[in-house]
N, C-alpha and C positions, 0 to 999 in steps of 0.2 A: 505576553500571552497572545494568543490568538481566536478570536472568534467571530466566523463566519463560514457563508459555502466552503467549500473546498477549491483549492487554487487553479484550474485547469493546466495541467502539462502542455506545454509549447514545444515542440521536435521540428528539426529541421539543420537550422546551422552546426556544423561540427565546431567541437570545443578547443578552441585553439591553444589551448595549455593544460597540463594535465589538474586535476583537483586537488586546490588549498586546505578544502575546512568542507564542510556537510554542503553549504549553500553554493560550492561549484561543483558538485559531481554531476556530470553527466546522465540523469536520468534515465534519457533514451533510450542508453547504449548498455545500463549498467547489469554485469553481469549476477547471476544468481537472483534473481528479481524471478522469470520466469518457470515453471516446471519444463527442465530436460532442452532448454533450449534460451541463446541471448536475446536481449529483445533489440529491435531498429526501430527505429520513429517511436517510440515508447509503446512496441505490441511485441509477439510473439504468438505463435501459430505449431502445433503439434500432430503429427497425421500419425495414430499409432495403426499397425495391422495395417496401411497403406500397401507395402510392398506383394501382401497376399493377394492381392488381386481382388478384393471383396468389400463391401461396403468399410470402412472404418472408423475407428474413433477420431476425436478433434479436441482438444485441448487449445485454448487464445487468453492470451493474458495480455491486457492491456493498463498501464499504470495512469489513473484516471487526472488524479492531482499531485500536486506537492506542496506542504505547507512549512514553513519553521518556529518555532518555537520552544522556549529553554523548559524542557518534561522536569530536570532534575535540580533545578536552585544553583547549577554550578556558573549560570550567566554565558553557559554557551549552548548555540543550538541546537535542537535535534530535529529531524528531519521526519515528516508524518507524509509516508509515502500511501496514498489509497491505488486499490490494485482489484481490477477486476478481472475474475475467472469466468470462462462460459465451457460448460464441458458438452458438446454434444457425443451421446452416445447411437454406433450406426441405426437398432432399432427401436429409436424414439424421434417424434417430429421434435419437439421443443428442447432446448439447450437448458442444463441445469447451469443456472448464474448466482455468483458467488461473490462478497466483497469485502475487502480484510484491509484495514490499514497497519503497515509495516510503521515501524517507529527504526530509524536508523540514530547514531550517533558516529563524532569523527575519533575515530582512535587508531593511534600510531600509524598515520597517513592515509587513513582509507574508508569507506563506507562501512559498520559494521551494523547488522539487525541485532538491534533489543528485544523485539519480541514484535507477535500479530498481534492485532487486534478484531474478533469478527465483526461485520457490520451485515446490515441489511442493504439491498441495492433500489435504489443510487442512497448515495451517503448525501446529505442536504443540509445539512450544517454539521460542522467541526470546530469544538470549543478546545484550545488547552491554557488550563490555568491553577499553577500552584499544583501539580503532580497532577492532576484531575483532566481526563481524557474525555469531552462528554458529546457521542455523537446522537445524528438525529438520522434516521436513516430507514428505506425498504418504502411499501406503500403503504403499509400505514402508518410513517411518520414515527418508529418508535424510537425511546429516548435511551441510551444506554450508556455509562460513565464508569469509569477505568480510574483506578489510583494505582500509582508509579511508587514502590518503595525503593528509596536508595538501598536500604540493607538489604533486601533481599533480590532485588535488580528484576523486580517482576510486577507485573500488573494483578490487582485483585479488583472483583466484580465488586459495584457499588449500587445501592437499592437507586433506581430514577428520583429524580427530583419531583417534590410535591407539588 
C-alpha cells in the first residue's frame, strides 16, 4: 500500500527502452493523458479559437505526481496518476482548476485507465490500501475515499472517515 503526499513527476531524460510493466511507462510523454493534445515534460497546453484572431480559450494539463500501488489484491501494481486541469476561459481573469487522479494498470503491453478519480486541488495526501483510495485534498483539506470492486472494475463513493 501506499500512504503519503503524492510522488512529484520528474521529466526530463528520455526513456531509453520502450515500457516493461505500469512502473516504466513514460509519464511525460504518454499519450491520451491530456485533452486533444500529447504532453512533453509531463504538460500540455491547448489554444482553442486561437486561429480566429480573438481573444481564446486555454486548456494546460499538467500530470502532478505518480504513485504505485497494488488497487486490486492481484500483487501487481497499478499506477495513481494525479493530473491537473486549468481551463482559462478568454472572458474571465481567473483559470477554472481542476484535479482528477487517473488509476492506470498494465494490460497486454500497455498503459490502460481504470477509471478518474475527482480530487480537490492540490491533492496533499494519497492513501491506497486494500481496494481503498483515500485522498486529502483542495483548501480546506477535504477527506474523500474510493473503493475499487474487482467485479464490477469501478470505484464506489465511501462516507469520510470518522
Amino acid at each position: 500500500s501506499h500512504a503519503a503526499p503524492p510522488t512529484p513527476l520528474t521529466c526530463g531524460a528520455a526513456p531509453t527502452r520502450p515500457a516493461r510493466s505500469i512502473t516504466t511507462v513514460d509519464w511525460c510523454t504518454l499519450d491520451g493523458v491530456a485533452w486533444k493534445g500529447g504532453l512533453v515534460d509531463g504538460r500540455s497546453s491547448v489554444h482553442l479559437y486561437r486561429d480566429l484572431g480573438k481573444p481564446h480559450d486555454t486548456i494546460s494539463t499538467r500530470i502532478v505526481s505518480v504513485d504505485y500501488a497494488d488497487l486490486d489484491g492481484d500483487r501487481r501494481p497499478e499506477a495513481f496518476v494525479v493530473i491537473e486541469r486549468a481551463t482559462w476561459i478568454a472572458d474571465r481573469a481567473e483559470p477554472s482548476v481542476g484535479t482528477d487522479v487517473a488509476v492506470y494498470a498494465w494490460r497486454r503491453g500497455a498503459a490502460v485507465r481504470l477509471a478518474e478519480l475527482p480530487a480537490g486541488t492540490p491533492i496533499t495526501d494519497l492513501t491506497i490500501s486494500r481496494g481503498v483510495v483515500t485522498m486529502t485534498s483542495g483548501p480546506d483539506a477535504a477527506v474523500t475515499r474510493h473503493r475499487w470492486s474487482r467485479r464490477t472494475r469501478a470505484f464506489t463513493a465511501l462516507p469520510p472517515p470518522r
